[in-house]
Each structure stands twice: as C-alpha cells, then as structure tokens.
Phi, psi and omega in degrees: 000126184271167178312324162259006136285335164287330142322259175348291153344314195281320202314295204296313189274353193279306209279005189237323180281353191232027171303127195309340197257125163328309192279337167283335165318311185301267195345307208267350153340288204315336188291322183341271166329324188289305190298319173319305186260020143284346161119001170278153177271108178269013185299314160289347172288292190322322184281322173304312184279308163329282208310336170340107169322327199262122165323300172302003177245325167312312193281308177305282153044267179277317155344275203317316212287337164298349191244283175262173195276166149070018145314153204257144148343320196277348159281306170307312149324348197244340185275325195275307173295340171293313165318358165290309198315145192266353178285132174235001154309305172317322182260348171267019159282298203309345176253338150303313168279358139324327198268001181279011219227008178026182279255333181305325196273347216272281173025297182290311172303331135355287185292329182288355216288316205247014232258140184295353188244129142330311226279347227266342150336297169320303176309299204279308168299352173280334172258008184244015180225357163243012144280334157069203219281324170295358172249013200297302172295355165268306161345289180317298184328315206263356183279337154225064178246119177317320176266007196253339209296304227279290179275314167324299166318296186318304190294304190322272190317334176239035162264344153051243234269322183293343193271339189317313197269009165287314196301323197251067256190273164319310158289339185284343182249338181322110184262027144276115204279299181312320179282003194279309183332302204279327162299318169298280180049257168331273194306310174305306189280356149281351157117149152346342183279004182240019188267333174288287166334291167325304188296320160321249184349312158304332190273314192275018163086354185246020192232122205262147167315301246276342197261001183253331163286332201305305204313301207280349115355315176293330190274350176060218179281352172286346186252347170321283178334312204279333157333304172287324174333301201310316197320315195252061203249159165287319191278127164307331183277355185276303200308322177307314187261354176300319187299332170258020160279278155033274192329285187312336178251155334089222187329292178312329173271030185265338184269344158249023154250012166272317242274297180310348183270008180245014197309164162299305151323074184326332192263333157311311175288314162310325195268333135341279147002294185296315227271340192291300185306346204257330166301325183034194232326336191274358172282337227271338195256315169312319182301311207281308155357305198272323185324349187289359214273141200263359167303094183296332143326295184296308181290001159289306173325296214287329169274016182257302182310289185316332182281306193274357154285324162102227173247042184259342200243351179309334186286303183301305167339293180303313194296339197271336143309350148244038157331152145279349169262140165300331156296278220317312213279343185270300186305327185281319167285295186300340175293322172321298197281310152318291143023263151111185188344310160282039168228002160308306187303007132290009192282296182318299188314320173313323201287295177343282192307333178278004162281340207229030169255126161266350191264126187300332201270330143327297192280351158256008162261324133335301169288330179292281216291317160331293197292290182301353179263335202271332177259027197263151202236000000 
C-alpha cells in the first residue's frame, strides 16, 4: 500500500471513528490495534473514543486500550475520568484494560483499591498482584493512607516472595508504628520463607534487631530452627537478639533451648538457659521432664532455671515431688526449697512425700528442703 492509499485508507476510517452513528463508532474503535500496529499513533483518536458520550463505544474503547503498547498519558487520563461514569460495566472494563497497562496504571489501581464497587476492588487488586513487583512501590506508598492499608497488605501478602527483601527494607525505614505494624503483617502472612532473609539482613547490618525479632516471632515454631541456629552465631548481639525472638514464641522454642543448655559451648548454654527463665511458667512443664536426665549437670542447670522462674514454677514443682522418677522427685524438692517463701505453701506436700519416699537420698532431700521452707521468714 503506498503512502497515499494509506492516507486515503486513514481518511476513510477517521469519518467512520467520528460517525454521526454510535454503533458505526464501535466498529471502527475495534480497528484502532490494527492502524497501531502499522506504526501509527492512535492515541489521541483513542482517547477521544474513551470521552464518547454513548457508553458502548467509550466501552469499546477501554477494550481496545488492553490491546495496544506505547500509548500517550492522555489516554490513561481519559480513562481515570471515565472512572467517574455511574455505569459500571464501563468502568470495570476501564480496570481491566488498566491492569494490561503496567507500572503507568498502578497509582490508579492503587487508588481503586478503596473503589465504592466491590467487584471494581476486586479487579484492581487482582491486576495490581499480577504486576507483581513494578506495583510493589505504589503499594507501600498506600500503606499509609488509613483507607488504603488494609487492601494494599493484602495484594503485597499475596504478591508474596518477591515483595520480602523490599518489605523488609521498608519496614527498617518506616517511621510509623502502623505501617510498621501492617508490614509484619505482611511479612507473617507470606509466610516462614522470611525468617532466613531477616536473619541475613541482621548479620549483614541491614536489618534493625527490634523489627527482626518482632517479625521472626510471628512465625512460632516455624521460626525456631533457624533462630537456634543464630544462637552459635560469633556476634553476641546476633546471638541476644535471636534469644529474645525464641522468648517472644515461647513454648514452642522451649524443647530445643532444653536441647542447649548442656550444649559443649558454654556461652550457648547460658544464653539458652536466660531464654527458659524469661519464658517462664510456659517453659515450667517441660523443665520438670528434663529434671529426669541422669546429666547431673544438665538437672542442675535446669533447677537453677526453675528456681529463677520463681513461684510461676511453684505448682508444678509441688506435683513433681510425687513423681515416680526419683531424679525428678529430689530436684523438684530442692528446687522447692531455694525458691524460699513462695514455696512455703509446699510444705505439707514434701512432708506427705517423705512419708511414702523409699529412696534414702530423696528422702535427705525432703527433710532438708522441709526444714528450710518451714524456717524461712
């Protein structure tokens, strides 16, 4: 086709996009992509055909506008004013061909996030979770618009692995105790695949403790491993702060800080140790367990932890002098009696047990522990 039959062609087809009839308007909408990919620019026709009074053609339009690349701003402009339109096919066309329009579009989609139609919510998040990481930073952005927080976490949590080391980036600089809040968030409902990244980003300076213990906390026992790993971490401050995400999960990280306190590593086993006392009472039914270990050593440790828990561990304590094991029931008295005043209200039971104790050395561990409860002032 030469340059002037192409014209002429264009002439033809211009009198058919600007036609007095609506439904021949559509027809020649739908033509647009074809003329685009001869290399012409339809963008202001394109733009034009949005602003179209009659909804079907307007509607065709925002179609079209999903099918070609290298459109001018004035077409995204044209589209974000259609969003106005009380039609609302029309407008949940215009965020389907938004989400084909990549990182230009996300702002808006962004902003629809928050959109009076359900469906058209729906929509913008679902194309603002298949941009994936070019919308990650509008996304963030909207993290501290009060009406935005809420469906922004959400696509962020299921744009899921790509979004981690931006997030947690992100939370280290976030100077807002909500958004910081809604990025663990986040960070939780993506899942166990961030407790290794976090703990990187601690070793390597780029990760603040206080938000790598809150976050890797979150996670319960899915974060235990890699947490105890840290404990025989060289930096003592790596080492602090894994003991108090460990603390903050509590029970679940207690069957393997009983595994450390006999560790070879001395400094490992104390800071094990600290992390038991600090869990306290939820540490306290495992501990009287571990009191069985025939490690004369390891059951020292473990009443000394128990002792330093205090009278959070008196109950259990008390039940545990009428053990059928004999480590337990001698550890459990002595521990009883170091305690000291809140463990007076054990006294009767020792007695109880030292009636009925066959083992002589229980029972010079009984009588001791009696004797030091009953004169303690």
């Amino acid at each position: 086709m030469t340059s002037d039959s192409s014209q002429e062609s264009w002439e033809v087809f211009i009198k058919s996009l600007y036609s007095p009839y609506p439904n021949q308007r559509e027809t020649a909408v739908f033509e647009l992509p074809s003329w685009a990919d001869s290399g012409r620019d339809v963008s202001e026709e394109l733009a034009t055909s949005i602003r179209d009074s009659e909804n079907i053609v307007s509607r065709a339009a925002a179609i079209v506008t999903g099918r070609i690349d290298g459109l001018s701003d004035e077409v995204i402009d044209a589209l974000e004013k259609r969003l106005e339109d009380s039609d609302e096919s029309l407008r949940r066309t215009i965020v389907t061909s938004l989400g084909q329009k990549g990182s230009r579009a996300c702002p808006l989609l962004v902003h629809l996030l928050s959109d009076r139609d359900q469906v058209i919510q729906k929509y913008a998040a679902s194309a603002l979770e298949m941009m994936g990481v070019s919308a990650i930073d509008d996304l963030l952005k909207a993290l501290s618009d009060v009406g935005l927080r809420r469906p922004a976490a959400t696509v962020l949590a299921r744009i899921g692995k790509p979004a981690i080391s931006i997030l947690i980036s992100y939370l280290d600089n976030a100077t807002s105790a909500e958004v910081r809040f809604t990025v663990v968030d986040v960070l939780e409902k993506i899942g166990p695949m961030v407790v290794p990244l976090m703990i990187d980003g601690l070793k390597t300076g780029q990760s603040d403790k206080d938000n790598v213990v809150e976050t890797c906390g979150r996670f319960g026992s899915d974060a235990v491993p890699a947490l105890i790993e840290m404990l025989r971490d060289n930096d003592v401050k790596h080492r602090c702060s894994a003991a108090t995400a460990l603390v903050r999960i509590g029970r679940a990280a207690v069957p393997r800080l009983i595994d450390l306190i006999s560790d070879t590593n001395v400094s490992v086993g104390w800071i094990a140790a600290q992390s038991l006392t600090q869990i306290g009472a939820a540490a306290v039914p495992d501990l009287i367990q571990a009191l069985a270990t025939t490690e004369r050593a390891t059951r020292w440790v473990v009443s000394e932890i128990l002792i330093g828990i205090g009278s959070q561990s008196v109950e259990a304590l008390t039940k545990a002098v009428l053990h059928n094991d004999s480590l337990i029931r001698s550890a459990a008295a002595h521990s009883l009696a170091e305690i000291g005043e809140p463990a007076r209200i054990a006294v009767s039971t020792l007695k109880e047990a030292l009636k009925c104790e066959k083992d002589t050395d229980v029972c010079d561990v009984l009588r001791e522990s009696i004797e030091k409860l009953s004169n303690h002032e």
